[in-house]
C-alpha positions in Angstrom: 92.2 148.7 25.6 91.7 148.5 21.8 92.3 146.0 19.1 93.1 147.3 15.7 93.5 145.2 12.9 94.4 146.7 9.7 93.8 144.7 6.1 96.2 145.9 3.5 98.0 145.7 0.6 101.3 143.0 0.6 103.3 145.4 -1.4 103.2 148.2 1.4 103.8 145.6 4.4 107.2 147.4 5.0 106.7 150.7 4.6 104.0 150.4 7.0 105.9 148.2 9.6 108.7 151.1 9.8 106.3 153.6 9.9 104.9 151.7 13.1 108.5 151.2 14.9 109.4 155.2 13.8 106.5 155.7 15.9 107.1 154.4 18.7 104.8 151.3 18.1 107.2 147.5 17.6 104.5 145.0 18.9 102.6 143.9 16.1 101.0 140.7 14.9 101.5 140.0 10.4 99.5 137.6 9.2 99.0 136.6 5.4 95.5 136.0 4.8 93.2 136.4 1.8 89.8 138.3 0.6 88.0 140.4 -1.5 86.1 143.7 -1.6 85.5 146.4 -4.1 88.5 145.7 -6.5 88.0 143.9 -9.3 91.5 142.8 -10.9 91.0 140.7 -13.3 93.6 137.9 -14.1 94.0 135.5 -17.6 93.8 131.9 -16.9 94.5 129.9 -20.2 94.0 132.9 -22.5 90.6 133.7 -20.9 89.5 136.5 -18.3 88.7 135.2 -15.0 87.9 137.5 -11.3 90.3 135.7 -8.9 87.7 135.1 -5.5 90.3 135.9 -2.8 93.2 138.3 -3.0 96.6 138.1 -1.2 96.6 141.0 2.0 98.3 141.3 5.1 96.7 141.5 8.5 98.4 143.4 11.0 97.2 143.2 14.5 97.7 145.4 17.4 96.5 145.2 20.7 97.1 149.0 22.5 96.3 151.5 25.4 93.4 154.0 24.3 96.0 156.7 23.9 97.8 155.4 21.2 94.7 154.0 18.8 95.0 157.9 16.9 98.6 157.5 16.1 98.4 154.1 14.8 95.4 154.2 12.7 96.5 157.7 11.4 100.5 156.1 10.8 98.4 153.0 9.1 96.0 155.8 6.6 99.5 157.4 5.7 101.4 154.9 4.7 99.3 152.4 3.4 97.4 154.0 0.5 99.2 153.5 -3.1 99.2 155.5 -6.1 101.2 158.1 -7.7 99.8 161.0 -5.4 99.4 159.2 -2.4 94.8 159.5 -3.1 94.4 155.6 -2.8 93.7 153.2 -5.1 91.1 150.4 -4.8 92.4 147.3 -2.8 94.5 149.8 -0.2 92.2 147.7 2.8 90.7 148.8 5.7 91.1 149.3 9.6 89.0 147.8 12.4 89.1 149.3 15.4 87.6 147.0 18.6 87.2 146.8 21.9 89.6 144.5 23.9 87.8 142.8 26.9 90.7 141.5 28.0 94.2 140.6 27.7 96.6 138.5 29.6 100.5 137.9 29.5 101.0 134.4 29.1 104.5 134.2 30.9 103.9 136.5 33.7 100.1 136.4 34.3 99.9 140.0 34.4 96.6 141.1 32.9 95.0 144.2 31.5 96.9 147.4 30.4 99.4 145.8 32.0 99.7 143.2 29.9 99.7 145.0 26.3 
């Protein structure tokens, strides 16, 4: 069992959740959270040019079976990335991939495979 969690870009959000579902994939995890890595937008604060800390993303979380990790982080590399030619732009995010111990359905105990 994996756990990918995949950092992007608020304005692609959608195109990537219907990506997921035309793929077979509907159970998902969104999150809004915030951070910072190479891009450096810069924003005017009282007429003066100030680097913002923390930038709005979206996490997405899924919890899957090994045999579906590919698909997803391929669907996730596809859609994601911005720009006029579909190269990327700085601030597209990243994807974790991890190993999930464990997992356990809450209402039915089930655990494991089963479980996701």
């Amino acid at each position: 069992m994996k756990l990918i969690t995949a950092i992007i870009n608020h304005e692609v959000l959608n195109q990537v959740h219907q990506a997921l579902i035309d793929s077979g994939i509907g159970r998902i995890t969104v999150s809004r959270c915030a951070g910072h890595g190479r891009q450096e937008d810069l924003e005017f604060y009282r007429g003066k040019e100030v680097t913002p800390s923390l930038i709005p993303k979206v996490r997405i979380d899924i919890a899957c079976n090994e045999d579906f990790v590919k698909s997803i982080v391929e669907t996730i590399l596809a859609t994601a990335r911005r720009g006029e030619t579909g190269e990327g732009v700085i601030g597209d995010g990243k994807i974790f991939v991890t190993t999930l111990d464990e997992c356990y359905r809450i209402r039915t105990g089930e655990s494991g495979e089963e479980a996701i």
